[in-house]
C-alpha positions in Angstrom: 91.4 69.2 110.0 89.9 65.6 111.4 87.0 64.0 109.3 84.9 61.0 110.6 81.7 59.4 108.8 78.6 59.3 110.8 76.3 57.1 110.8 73.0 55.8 112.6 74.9 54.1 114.9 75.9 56.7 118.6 78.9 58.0 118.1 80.4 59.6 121.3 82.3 62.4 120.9 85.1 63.8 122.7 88.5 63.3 120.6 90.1 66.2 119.6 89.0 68.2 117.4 85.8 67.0 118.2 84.2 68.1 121.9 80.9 68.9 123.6 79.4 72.0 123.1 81.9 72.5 120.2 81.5 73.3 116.3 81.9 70.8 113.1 80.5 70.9 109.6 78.5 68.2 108.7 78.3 67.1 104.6 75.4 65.4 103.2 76.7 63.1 100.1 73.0 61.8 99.6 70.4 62.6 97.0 68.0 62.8 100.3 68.1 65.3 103.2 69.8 63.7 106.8 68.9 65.1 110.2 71.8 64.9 112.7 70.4 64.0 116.0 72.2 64.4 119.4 72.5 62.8 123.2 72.9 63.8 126.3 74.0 59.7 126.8 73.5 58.0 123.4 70.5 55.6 125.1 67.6 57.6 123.1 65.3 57.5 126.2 64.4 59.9 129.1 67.0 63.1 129.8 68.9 61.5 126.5 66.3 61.4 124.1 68.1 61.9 120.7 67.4 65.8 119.1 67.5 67.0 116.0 70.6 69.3 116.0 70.7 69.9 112.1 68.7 68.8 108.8 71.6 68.5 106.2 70.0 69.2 102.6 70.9 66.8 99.9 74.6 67.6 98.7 74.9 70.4 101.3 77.2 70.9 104.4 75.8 72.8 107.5 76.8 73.9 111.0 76.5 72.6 113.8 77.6 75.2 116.5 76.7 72.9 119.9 77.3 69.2 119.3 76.2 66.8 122.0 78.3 64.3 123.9 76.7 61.8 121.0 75.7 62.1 117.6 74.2 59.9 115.1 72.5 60.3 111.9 68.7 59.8 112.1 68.5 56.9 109.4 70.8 54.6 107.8 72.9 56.7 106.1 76.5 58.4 106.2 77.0 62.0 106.8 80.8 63.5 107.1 81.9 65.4 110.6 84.3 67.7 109.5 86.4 69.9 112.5 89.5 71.7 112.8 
């Protein structure tokens, strides 16, 4: 299993375990709810406008079952990307 911490900063993706169009399980530390946005090419504008691809409640892991070729967390926070 590979971890990484995500922030609001693009990350691109593509290291195994962690691939386009793959799966991972995201885990909110916060006290606040996160949404995990993702890219078509990390730039935020036109075909890769960043969208939401889960809200991770407060102290809560989710799914994310199609991750885009970037990801970043919404707001400055850190979420960890779990995969194996």
């Amino acid at each position: 299993m590979r971890m990484i911490k995500l922030t609001n900063t693009a990350l691109e993706i593509g290291m195994s375990p962690f691939f386009t169009g793959g799966e991972a399980i995201v885990h909110n530390p916060t006290d606040a709810s996160l949404i995990v946005q993702g890219s078509t090419d990390g730039t935020g504008t036109g075909d890769g406008a960043w969208a939401t691809l889960a809200t991770v409640p407060a102290g809560d892991m989710i799914e994310i079952a199609d991750l885009a070729p970037f990801i970043r967390v919404s707001t400055a926070a850190t979420v960890n990307v779990l995969a194996g």
